[in-house]
CHARMM internal coordinates of N, CA and C (Angstrom, degrees):
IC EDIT
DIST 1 N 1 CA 1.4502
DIST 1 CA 1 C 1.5249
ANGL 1 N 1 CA 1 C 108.27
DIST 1 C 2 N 0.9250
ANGL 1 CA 1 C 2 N 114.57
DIHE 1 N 1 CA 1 C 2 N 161.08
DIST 2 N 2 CA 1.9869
ANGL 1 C 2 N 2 CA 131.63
DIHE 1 CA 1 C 2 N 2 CA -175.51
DIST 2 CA 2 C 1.0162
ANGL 2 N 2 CA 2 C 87.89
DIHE 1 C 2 N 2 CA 2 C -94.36
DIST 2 C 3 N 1.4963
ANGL 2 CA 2 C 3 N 118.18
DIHE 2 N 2 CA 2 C 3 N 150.40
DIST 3 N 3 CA 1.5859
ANGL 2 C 3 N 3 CA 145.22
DIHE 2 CA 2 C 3 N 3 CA 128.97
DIST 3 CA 3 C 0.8744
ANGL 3 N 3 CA 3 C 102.78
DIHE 2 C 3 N 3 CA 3 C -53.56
DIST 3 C 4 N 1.7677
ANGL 3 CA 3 C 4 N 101.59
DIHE 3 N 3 CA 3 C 4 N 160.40
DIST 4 N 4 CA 1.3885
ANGL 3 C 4 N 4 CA 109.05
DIHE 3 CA 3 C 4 N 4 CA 172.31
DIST 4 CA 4 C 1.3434
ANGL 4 N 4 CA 4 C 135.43
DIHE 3 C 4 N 4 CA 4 C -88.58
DIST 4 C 5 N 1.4587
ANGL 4 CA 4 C 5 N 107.92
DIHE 4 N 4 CA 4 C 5 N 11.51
DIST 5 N 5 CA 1.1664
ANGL 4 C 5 N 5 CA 137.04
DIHE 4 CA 4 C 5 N 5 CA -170.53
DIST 5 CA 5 C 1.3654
ANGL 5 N 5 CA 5 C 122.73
DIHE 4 C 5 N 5 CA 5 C -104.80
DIST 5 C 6 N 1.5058
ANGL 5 CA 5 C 6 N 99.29
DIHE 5 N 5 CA 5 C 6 N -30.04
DIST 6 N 6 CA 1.3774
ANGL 5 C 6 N 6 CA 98.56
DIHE 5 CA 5 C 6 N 6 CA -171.71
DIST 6 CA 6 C 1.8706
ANGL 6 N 6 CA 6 C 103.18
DIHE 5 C 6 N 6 CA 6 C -108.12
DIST 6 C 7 N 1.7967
ANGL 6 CA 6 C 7 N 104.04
DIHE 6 N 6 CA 6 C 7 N 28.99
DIST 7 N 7 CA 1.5490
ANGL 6 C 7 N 7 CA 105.67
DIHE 6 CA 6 C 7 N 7 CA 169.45
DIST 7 CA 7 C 1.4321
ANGL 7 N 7 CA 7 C 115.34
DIHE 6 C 7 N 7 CA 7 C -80.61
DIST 7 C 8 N 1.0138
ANGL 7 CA 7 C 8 N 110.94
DIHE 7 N 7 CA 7 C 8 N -12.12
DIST 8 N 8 CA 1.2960
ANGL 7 C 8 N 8 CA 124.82
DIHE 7 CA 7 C 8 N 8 CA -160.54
DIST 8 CA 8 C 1.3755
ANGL 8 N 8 CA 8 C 117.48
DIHE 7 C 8 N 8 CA 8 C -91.40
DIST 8 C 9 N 1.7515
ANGL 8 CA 8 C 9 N 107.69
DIHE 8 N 8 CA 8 C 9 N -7.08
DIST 9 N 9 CA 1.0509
ANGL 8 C 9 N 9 CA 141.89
DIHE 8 CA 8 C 9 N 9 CA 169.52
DIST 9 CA 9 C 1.8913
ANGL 9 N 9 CA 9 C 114.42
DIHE 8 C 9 N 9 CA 9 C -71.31
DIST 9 C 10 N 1.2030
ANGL 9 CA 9 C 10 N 92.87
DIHE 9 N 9 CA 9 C 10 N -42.70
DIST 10 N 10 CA 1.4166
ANGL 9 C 10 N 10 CA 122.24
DIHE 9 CA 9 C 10 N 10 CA -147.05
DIST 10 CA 10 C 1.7350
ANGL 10 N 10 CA 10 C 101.53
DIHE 9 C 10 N 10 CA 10 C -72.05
DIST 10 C 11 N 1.7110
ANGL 10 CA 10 C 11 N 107.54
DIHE 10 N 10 CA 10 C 11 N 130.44
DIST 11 N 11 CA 1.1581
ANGL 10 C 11 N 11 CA 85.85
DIHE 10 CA 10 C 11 N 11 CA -178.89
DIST 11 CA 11 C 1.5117
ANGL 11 N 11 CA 11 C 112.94
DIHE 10 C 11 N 11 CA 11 C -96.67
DIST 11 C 12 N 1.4072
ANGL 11 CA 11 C 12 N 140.64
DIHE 11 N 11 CA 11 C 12 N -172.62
DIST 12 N 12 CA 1.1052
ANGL 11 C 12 N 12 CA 132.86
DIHE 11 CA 11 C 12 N 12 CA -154.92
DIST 12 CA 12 C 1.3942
ANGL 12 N 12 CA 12 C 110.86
DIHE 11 C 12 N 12 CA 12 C -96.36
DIST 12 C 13 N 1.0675
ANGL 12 CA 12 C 13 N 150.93
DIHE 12 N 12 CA 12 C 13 N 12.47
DIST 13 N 13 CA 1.4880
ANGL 12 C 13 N 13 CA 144.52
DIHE 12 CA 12 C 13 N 13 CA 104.02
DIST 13 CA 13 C 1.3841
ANGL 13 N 13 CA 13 C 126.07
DIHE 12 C 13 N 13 CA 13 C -27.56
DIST 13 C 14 N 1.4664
ANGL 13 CA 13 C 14 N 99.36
DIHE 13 N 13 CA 13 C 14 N -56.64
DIST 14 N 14 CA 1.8577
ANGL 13 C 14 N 14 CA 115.60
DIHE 13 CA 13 C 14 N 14 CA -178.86
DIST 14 CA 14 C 1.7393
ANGL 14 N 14 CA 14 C 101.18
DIHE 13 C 14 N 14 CA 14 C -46.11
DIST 14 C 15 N 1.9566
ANGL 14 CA 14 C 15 N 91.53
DIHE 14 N 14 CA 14 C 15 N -57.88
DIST 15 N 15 CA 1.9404
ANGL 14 C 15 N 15 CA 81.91
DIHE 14 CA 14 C 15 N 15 CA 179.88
DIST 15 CA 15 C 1.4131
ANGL 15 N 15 CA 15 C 118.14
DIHE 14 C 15 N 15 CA 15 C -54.12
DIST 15 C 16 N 1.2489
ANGL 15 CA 15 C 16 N 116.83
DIHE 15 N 15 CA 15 C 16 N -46.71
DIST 16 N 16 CA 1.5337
ANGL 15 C 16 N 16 CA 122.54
DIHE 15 CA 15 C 16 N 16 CA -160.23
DIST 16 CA 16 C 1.5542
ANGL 16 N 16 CA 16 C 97.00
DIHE 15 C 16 N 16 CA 16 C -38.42
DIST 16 C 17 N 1.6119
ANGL 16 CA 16 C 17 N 96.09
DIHE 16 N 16 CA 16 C 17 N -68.35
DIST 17 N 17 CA 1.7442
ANGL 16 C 17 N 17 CA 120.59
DIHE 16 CA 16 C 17 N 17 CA -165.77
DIST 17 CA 17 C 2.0388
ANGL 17 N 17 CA 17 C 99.27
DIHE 16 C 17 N 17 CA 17 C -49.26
DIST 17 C 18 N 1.4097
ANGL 17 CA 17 C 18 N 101.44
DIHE 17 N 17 CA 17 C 18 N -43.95
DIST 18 N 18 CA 1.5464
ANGL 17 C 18 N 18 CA 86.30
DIHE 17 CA 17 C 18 N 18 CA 165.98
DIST 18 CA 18 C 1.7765
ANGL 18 N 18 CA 18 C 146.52
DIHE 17 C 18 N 18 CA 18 C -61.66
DIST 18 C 19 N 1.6325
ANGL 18 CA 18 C 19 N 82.89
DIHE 18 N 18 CA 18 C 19 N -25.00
DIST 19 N 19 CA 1.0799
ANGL 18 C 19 N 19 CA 104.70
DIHE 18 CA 18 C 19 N 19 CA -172.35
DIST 19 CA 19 C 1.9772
ANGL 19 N 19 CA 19 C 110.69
DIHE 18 C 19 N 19 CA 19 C -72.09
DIST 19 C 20 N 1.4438
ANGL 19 CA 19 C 20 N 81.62
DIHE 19 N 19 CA 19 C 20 N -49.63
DIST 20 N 20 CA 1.8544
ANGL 19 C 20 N 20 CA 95.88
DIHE 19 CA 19 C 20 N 20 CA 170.13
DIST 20 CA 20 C 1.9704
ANGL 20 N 20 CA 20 C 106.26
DIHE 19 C 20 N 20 CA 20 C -64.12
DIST 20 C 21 N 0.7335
ANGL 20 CA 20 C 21 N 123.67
DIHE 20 N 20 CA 20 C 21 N -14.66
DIST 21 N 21 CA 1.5424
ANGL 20 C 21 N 21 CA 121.88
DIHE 20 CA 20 C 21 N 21 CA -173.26
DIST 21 CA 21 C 1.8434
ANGL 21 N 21 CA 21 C 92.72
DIHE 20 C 21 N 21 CA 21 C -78.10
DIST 21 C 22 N 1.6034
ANGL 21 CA 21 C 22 N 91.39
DIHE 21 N 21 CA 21 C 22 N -63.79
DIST 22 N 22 CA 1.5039
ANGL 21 C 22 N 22 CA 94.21
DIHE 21 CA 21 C 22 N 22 CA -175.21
DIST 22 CA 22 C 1.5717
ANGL 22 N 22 CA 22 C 114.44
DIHE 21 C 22 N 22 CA 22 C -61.41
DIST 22 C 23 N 1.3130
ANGL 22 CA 22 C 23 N 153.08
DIHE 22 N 22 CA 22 C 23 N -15.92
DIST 23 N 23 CA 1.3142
ANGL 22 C 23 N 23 CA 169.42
DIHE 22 CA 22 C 23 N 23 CA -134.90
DIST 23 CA 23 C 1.4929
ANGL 23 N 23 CA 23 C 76.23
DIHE 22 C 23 N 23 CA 23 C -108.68
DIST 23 C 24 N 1.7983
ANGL 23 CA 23 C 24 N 122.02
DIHE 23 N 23 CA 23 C 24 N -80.33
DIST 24 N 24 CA 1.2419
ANGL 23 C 24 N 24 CA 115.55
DIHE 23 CA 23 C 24 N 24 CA -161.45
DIST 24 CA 24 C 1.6610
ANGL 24 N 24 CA 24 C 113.69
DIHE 23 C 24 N 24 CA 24 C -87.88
DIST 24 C 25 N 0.8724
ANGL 24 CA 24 C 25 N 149.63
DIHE 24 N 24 CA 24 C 25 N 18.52
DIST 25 N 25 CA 1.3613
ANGL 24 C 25 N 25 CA 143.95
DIHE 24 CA 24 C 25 N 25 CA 99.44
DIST 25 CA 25 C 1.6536
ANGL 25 N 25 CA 25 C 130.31
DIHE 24 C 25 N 25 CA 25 C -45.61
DIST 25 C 26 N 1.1168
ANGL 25 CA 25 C 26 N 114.57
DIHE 25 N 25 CA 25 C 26 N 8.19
DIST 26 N 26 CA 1.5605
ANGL 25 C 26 N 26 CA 120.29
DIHE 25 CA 25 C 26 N 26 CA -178.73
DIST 26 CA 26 C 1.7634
ANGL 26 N 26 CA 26 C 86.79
DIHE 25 C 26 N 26 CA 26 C -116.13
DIST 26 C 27 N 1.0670
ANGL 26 CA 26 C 27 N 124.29
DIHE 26 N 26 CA 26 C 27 N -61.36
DIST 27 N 27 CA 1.2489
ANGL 26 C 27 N 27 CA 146.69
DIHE 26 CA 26 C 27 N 27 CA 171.58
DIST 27 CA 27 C 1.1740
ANGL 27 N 27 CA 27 C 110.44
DIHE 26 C 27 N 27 CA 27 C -15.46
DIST 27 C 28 N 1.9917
ANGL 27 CA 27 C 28 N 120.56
DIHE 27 N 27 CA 27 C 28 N -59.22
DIST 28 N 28 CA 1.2353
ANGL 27 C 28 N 28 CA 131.43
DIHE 27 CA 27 C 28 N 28 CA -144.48
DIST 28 CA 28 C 1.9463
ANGL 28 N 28 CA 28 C 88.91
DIHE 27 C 28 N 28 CA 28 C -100.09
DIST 28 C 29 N 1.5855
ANGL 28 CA 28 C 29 N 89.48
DIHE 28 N 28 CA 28 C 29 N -42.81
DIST 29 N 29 CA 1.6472
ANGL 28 C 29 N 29 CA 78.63
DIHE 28 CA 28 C 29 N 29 CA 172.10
DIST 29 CA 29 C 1.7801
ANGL 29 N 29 CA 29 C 118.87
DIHE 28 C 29 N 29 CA 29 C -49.03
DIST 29 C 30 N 0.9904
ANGL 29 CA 29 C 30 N 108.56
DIHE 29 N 29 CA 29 C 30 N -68.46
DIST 30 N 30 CA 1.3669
ANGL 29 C 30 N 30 CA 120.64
DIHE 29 CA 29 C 30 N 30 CA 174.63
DIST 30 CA 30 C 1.3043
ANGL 30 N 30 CA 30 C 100.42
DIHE 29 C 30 N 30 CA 30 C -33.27
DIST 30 C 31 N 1.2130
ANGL 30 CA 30 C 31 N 132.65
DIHE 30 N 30 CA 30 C 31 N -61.59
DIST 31 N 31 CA 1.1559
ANGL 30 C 31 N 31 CA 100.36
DIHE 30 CA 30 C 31 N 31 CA -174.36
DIST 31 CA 31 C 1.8336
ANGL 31 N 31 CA 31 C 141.42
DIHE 30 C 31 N 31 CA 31 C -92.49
DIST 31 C 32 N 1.2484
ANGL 31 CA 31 C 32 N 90.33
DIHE 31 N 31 CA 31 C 32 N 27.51
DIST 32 N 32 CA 1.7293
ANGL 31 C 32 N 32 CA 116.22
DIHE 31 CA 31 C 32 N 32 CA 175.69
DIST 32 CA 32 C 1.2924
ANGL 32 N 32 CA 32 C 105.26
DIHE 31 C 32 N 32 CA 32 C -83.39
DIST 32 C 33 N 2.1302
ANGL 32 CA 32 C 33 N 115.50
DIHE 32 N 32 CA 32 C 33 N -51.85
DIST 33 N 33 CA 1.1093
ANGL 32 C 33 N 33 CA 136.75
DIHE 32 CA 32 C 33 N 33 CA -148.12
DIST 33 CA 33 C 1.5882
ANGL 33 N 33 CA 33 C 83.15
DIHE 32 C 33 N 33 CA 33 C -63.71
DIST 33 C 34 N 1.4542
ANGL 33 CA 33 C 34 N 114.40
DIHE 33 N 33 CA 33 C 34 N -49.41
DIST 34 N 34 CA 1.8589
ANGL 33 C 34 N 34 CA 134.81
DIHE 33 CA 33 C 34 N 34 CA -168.53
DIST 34 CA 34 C 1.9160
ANGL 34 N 34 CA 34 C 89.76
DIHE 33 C 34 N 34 CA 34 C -34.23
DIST 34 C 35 N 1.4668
ANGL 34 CA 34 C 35 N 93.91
DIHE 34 N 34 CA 34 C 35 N -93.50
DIST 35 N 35 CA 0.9721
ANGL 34 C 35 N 35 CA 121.32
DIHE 34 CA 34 C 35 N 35 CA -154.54
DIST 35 CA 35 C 1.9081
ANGL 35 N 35 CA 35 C 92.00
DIHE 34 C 35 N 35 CA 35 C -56.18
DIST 35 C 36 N 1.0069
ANGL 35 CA 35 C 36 N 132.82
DIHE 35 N 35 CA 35 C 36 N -14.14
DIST 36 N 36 CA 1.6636
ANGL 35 C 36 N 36 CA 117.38
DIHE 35 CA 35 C 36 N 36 CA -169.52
DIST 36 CA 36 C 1.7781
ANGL 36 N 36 CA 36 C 81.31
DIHE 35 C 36 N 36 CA 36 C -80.08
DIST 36 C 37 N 1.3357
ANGL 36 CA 36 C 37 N 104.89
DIHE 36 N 36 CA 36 C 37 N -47.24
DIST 37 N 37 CA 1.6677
ANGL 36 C 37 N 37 CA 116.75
DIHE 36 CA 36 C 37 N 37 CA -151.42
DIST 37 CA 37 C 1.7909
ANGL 37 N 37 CA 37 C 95.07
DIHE 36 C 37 N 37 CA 37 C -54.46
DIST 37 C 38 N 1.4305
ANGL 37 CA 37 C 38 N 120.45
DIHE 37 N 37 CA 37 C 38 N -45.17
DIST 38 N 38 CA 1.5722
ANGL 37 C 38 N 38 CA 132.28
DIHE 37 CA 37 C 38 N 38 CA -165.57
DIST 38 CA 38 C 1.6891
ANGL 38 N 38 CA 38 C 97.13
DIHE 37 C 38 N 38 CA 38 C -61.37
DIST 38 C 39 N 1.8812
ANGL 38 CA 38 C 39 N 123.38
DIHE 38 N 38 CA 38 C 39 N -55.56
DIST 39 N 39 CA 0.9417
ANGL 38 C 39 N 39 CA 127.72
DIHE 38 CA 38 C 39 N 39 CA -148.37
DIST 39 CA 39 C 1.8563
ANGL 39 N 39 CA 39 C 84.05
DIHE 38 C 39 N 39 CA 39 C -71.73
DIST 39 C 40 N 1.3237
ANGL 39 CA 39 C 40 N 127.57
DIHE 39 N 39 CA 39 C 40 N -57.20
DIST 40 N 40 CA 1.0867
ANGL 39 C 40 N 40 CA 127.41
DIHE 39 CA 39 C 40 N 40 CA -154.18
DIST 40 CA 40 C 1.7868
ANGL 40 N 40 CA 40 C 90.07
DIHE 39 C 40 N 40 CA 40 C -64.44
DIST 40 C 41 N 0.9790
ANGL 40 CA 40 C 41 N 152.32
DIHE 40 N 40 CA 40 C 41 N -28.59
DIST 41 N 41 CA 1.5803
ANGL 40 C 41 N 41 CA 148.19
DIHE 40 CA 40 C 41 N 41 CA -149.69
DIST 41 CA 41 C 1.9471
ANGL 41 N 41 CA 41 C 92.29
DIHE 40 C 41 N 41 CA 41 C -96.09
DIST 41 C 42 N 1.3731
ANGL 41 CA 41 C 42 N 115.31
DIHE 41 N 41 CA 41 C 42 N -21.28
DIST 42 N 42 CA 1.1108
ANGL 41 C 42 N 42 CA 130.82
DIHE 41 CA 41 C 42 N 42 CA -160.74
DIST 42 CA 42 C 1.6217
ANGL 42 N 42 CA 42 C 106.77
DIHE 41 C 42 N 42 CA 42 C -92.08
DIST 42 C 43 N 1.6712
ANGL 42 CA 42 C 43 N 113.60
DIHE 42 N 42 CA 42 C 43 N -39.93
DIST 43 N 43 CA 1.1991
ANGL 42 C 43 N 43 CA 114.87
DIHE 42 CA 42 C 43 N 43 CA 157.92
DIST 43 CA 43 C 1.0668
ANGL 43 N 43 CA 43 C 137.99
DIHE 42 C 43 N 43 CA 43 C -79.11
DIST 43 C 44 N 1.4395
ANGL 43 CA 43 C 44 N 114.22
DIHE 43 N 43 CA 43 C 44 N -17.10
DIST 44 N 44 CA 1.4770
ANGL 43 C 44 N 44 CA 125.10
DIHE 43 CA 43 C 44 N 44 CA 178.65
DIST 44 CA 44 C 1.4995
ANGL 44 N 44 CA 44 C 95.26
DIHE 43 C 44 N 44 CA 44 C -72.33
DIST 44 C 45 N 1.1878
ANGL 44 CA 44 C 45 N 120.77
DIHE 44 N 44 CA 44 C 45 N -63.92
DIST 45 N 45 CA 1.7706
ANGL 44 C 45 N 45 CA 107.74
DIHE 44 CA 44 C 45 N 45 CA 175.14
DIST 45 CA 45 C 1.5368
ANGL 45 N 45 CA 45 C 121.52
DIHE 44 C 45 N 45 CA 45 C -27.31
DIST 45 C 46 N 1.2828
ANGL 45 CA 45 C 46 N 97.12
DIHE 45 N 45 CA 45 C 46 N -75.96
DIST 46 N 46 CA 1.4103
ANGL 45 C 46 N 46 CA 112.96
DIHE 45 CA 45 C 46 N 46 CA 164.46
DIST 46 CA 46 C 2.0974
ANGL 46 N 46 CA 46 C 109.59
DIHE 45 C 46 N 46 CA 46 C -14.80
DIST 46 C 47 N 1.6182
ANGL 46 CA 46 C 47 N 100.12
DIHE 46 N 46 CA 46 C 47 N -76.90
DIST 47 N 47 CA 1.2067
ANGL 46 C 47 N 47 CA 108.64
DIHE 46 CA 46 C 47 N 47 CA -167.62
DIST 47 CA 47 C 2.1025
ANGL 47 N 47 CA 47 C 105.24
DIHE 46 C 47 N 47 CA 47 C -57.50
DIST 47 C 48 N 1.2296
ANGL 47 CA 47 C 48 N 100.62
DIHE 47 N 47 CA 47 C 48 N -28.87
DIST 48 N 48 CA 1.5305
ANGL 47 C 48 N 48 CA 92.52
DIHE 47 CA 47 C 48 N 48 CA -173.28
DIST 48 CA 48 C 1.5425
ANGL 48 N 48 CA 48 C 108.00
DIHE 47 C 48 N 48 CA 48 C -87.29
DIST 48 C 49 N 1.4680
ANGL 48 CA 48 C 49 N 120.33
DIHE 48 N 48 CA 48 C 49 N -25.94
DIST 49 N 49 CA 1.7761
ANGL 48 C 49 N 49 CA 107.47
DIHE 48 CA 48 C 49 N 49 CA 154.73
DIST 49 CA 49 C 1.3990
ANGL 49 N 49 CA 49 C 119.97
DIHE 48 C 49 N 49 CA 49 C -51.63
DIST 49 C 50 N 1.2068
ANGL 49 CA 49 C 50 N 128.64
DIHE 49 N 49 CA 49 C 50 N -64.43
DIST 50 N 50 CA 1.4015
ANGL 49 C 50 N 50 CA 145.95
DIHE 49 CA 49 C 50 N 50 CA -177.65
DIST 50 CA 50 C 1.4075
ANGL 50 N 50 CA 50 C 94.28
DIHE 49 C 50 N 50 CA 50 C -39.28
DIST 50 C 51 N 1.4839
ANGL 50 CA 50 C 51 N 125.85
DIHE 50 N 50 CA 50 C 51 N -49.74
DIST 51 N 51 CA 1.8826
ANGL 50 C 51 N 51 CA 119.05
DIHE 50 CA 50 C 51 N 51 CA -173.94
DIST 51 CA 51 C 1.0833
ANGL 51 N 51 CA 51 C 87.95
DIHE 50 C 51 N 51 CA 51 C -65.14
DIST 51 C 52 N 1.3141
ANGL 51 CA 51 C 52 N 131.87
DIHE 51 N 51 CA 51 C 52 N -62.03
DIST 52 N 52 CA 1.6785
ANGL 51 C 52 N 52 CA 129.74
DIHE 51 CA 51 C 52 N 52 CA -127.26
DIST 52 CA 52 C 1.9777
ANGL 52 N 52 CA 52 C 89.27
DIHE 51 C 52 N 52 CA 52 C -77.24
DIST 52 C 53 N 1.4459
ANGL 52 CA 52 C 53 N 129.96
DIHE 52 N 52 CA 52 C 53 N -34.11
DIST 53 N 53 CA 1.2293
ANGL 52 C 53 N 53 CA 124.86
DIHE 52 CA 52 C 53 N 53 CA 173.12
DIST 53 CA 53 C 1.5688
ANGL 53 N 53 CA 53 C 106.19
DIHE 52 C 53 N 53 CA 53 C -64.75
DIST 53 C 54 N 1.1136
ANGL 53 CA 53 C 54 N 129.04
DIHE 53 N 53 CA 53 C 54 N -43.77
DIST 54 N 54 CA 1.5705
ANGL 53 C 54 N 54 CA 128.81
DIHE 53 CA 53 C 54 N 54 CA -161.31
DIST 54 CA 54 C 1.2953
ANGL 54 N 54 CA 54 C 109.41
DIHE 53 C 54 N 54 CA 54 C -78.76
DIST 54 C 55 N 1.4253
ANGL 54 CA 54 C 55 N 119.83
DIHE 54 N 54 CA 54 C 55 N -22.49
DIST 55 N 55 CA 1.7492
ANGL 54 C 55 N 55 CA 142.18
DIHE 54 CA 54 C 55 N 55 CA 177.21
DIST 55 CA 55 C 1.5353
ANGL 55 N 55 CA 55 C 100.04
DIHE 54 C 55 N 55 CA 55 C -114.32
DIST 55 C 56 N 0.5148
ANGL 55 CA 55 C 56 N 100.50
DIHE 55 N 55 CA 55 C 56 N 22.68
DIST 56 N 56 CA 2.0930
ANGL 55 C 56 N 56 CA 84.22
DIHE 55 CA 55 C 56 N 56 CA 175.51
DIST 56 CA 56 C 1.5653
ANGL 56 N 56 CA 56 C 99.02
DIHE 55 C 56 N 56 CA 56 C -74.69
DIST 56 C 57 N 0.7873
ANGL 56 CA 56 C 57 N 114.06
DIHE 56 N 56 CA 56 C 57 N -175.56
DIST 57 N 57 CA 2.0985
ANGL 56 C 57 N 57 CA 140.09
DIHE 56 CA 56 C 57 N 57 CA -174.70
DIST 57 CA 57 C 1.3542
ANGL 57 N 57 CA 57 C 90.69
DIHE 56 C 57 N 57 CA 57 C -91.80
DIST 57 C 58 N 1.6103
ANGL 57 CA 57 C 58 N 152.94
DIHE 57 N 57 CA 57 C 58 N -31.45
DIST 58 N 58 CA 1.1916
ANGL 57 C 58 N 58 CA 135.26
DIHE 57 CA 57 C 58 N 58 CA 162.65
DIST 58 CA 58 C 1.1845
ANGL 58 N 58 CA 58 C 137.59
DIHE 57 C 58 N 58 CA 58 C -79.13
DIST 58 C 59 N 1.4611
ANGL 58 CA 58 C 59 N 101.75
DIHE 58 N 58 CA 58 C 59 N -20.78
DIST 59 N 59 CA 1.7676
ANGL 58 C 59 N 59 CA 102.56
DIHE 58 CA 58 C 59 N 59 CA 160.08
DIST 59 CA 59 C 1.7956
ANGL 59 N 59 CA 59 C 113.24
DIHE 58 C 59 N 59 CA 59 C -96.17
DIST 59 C 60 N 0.9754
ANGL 59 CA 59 C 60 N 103.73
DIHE 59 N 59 CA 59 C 60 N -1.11
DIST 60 N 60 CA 1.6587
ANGL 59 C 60 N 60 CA 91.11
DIHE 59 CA 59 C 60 N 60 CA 155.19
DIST 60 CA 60 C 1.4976
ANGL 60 N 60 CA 60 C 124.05
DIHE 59 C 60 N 60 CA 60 C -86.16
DIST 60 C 61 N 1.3560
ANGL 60 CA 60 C 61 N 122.53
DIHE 60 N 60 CA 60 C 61 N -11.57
DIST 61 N 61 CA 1.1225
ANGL 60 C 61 N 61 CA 121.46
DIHE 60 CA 60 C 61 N 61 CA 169.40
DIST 61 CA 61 C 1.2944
ANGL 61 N 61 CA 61 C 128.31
DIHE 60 C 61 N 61 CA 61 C -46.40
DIST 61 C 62 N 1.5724
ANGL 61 CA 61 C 62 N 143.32
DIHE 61 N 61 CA 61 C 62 N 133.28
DIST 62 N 62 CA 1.6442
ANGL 61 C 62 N 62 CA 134.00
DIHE 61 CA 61 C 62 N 62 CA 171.15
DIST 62 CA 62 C 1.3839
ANGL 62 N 62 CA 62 C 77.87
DIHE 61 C 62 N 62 CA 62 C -78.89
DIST 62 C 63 N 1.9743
ANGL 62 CA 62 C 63 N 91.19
DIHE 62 N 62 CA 62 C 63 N 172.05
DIST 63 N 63 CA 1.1662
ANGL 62 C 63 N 63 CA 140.40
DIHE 62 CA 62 C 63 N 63 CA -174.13
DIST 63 CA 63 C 1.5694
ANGL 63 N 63 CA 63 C 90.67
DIHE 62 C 63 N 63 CA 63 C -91.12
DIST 63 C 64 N 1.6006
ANGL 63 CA 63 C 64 N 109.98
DIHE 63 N 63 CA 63 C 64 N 146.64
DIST 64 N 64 CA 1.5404
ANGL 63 C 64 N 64 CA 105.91
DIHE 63 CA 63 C 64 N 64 CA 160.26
DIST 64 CA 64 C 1.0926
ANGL 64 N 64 CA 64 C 106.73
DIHE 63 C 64 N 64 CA 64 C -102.17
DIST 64 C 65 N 1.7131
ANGL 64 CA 64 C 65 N 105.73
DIHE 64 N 64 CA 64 C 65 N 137.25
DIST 65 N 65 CA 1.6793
ANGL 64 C 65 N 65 CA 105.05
DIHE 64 CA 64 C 65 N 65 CA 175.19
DIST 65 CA 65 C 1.6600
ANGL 65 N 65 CA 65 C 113.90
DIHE 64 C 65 N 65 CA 65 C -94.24
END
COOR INIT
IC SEED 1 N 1 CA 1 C
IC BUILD
């Protein structure tokens, strides 16, 4: 990565090409954040079926003796 000092250096290709580096590093983040954000939305479902079976109105029922 550049300083911020030494942009000023930079000729205007150099930025462009920097500029596109940083674009797809913004890019790749984004699309981790996506896919972390989907998997986590994916378990929370998950986790609130699993309650709603373990708590439902039929397993609170007693046994009749």
């Amino acid at each position: 990565m550049t300083e911020r000092s030494d942009l000023d250096q930079l000729s205007a290709d150099q930025l462009r090409a920097l500029a596109t580096e940083l674009f797809d590093h913004v890019e790749t983040k984004d699309r981790a954040l996506v896919r972390s954000n989907v998997i986590i939305e994916k378990l929370t479902h998950e986790v609130a079926i699993l309650k709603r079976h373990k708590y439902a109105r039929r397993s609170e029922q007693l046994d009749a003796v």
